[in-house]
C-alpha positions, 0 to 999 in steps of 0.5 A, spaced: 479 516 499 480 523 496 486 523 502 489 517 500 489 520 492 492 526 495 497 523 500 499 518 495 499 525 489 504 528 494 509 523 495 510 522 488 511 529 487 517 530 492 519 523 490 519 526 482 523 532 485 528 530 487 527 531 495 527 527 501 521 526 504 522 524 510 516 524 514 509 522 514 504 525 519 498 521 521 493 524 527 498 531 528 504 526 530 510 524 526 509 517 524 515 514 520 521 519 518 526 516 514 527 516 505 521 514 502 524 507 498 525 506 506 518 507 507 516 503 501 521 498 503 516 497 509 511 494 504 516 489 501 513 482 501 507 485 503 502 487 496 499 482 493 495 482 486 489 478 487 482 477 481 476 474 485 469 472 483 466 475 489 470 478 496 476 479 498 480 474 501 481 473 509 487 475 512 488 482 509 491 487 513 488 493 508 486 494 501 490 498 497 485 498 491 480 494 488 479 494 480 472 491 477 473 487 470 468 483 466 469 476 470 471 478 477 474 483 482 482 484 481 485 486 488 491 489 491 492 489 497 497 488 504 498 482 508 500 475 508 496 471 502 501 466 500 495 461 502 491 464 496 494 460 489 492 466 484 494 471 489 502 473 486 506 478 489 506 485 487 512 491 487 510 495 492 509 503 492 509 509 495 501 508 496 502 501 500 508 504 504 503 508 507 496 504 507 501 498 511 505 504 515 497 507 516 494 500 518 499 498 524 504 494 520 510 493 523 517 497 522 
């Protein structure tokens, strides 16, 4: 998780810069090399808000993060939840480009 925030802390810092980041590496390998609106692009139709009372729906892909409120658990997460009706589309950020770069997504 600590890799996570610092990975997504670094991504927002060279986007608030002004430069290009242009690769991601995962286990020592370049993993996607281009703009990091094309690496949020990859997340587009992918992120979705959803408020439980209990688990995570099936079908997820990876969670991006969860929230606990008074009356349930409110979820982002990554995958095709169309099926769920309180599930709505999310803007997606540089943090769900990278967990559905870093969980398989495709390209």
């Amino acid at each position: 998780m600590i890799l996570g925030i610092i990975t997504r802390n670094l991504l927002e810092l060279a986007v608030n810069l002004g430069h290009s980041l242009s690769e991601v590496i995962d286990k020592g390998k370049v993993a996607f090399q281009r703009s990091p609106g094309d690496l949020i692009a990859q997340a587009h139709g992918k992120v979705w808000l959803v408020k439980t009372e209990g688990e995570k729906p099936d079908g997820v892909i990876g969670a991006v993060s969860s929230m606990h409120l008074h009356d349930g658990t409110q979820y982002r997460l990554m995958g095709d939840l169309s099926a769920y009706p309180q599930a709505a589309l999310a803007e997606p950020g540089l943090e769900d480009g990278c967990v559905w770069l870093m969980q398989g997504g495709d390209e």
